[in-house]
C-alpha positions, 0 to 999 in steps of 0.5 A, a space after each residue: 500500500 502506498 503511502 498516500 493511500 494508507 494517508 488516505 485510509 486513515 484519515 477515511 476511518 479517523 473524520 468518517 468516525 466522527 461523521 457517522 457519531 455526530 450524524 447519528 446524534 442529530 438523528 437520535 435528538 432532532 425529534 425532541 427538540 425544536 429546530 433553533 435549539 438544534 441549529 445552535 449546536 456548533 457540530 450541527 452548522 459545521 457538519 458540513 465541512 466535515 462531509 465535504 472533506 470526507 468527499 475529497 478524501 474518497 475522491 483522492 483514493 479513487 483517483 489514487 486507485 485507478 493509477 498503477 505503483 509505478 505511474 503514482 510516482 510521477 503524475 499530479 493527484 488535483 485530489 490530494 492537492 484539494 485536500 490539503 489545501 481544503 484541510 489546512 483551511 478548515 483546520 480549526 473546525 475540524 479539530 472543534 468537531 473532533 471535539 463534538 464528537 467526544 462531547 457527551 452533549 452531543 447526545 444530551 436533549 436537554 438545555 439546562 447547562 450551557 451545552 455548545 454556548 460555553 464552548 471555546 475552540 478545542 473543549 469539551 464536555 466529558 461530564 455532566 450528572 444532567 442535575 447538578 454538574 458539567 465539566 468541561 476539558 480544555 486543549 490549548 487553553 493559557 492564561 496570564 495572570 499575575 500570582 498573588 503572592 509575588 505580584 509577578 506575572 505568570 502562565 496557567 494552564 487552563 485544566 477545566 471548566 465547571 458549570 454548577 446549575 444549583 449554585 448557578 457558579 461557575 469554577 476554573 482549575 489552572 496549572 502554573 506551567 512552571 511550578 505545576 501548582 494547582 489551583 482552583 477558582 471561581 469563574 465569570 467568563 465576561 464580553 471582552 474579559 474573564 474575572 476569577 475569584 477564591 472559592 472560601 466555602 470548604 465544602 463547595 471547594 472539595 465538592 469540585 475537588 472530588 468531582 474532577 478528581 474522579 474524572 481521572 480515576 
């Protein structure tokens, strides 16, 4: 198998996975919720692109596949060409829907939690009790703050997010690049800029200890 087809394969049974998941959750929640609530959802409205990739992925093969070992090597695929191109400009929807299709809200019908609304690109949600608590996972997400104790700036990276419907607060877990201290905070995302604040109840505290602990048990 050459290499471009076995480039092919992969990423065939890598995004046609993620088509088949989020296409069967549209399917599986579309009767029970209207038609707006459903178009908002991001893995909804960008579904699209994902398709029309996988469609230049099966015309790149086929092309590929009417050609023999010997004359691949020297002829123009305009297929493969399309493809990387298509790729490289749709990248970051791509790896969003990679995304949906892990969410557990994919499937969820209802709207009580923020759902794609508290999305930011390469986060998920790998939690949600569907009564009290989400957690949502984050990739690439840093932040700058300045530290407390030595008044000097340093970077985060931002671990989790948390939505607690009953308190009606949201939580933030950050890891010092440097130092890998932990820390967890209050969260109000805001229009042109995120505030957080200290979590003083010790319940409330070792509530959102426990919970994202867990998640790595």
């Amino acid at each position: 198998m050459s290499k471009d087809i076995e480039f092919l394969k992969n990423e065939k049974d890598r995004y046609g996975k993620i088509y088949i998941d989020l296409t069967y959750a549209i399917d599986n929640i579309s009767p029970f919720i209207d038609s707006k609530e459903l178009n908002n959802r991001k893995y909804v409205a960008k579904l699209p692109i994902l398709k029309k990739y996988i469609e230049l992925i099966e015309a790149a093969h086929g092309e590929l596949s009417k050609k023999s070992g010997f004359f691949r090597l020297f002829s123009d695929n305009k297929y493969i060409d399309l493809l990387d191109t298509y790729k490289r400009d749709n990248m970051e929807t791509l790896a969003q829907l990679e995304n949906c299709g892990r969410c557990v809200y994919r499937n969820c019908m209802e709207d009580r939690f923020d759902g794609c609304l508290g999305c930011k690109s390469g986060s998920r949600i790998v939690f949600c009790d569907n009564k009290k608590i989400s957690v949502r996972l984050h990739d690439n997400w840093l932040l700058d703050l300045t530290n407390d104790r030595t008044g000097a700036p340093d970077k985060y990276n931002v671990l989790a997010t948390l939505q607690d419907i009953e308190l009606d607060r949201k939580y933030i877990i950050i890891e010092n690049l440097i130092t890998k201290e932990k820390f967890i905070l209050h969260y109000y995302p805001g229009i042109s800029e995120d505030s957080y604040g200290e979590i003083t109840d010790p319940e409330e505290f070792d509530f959102i200890v426990s919970t994202y602990q867990g998640l790595e048990e």
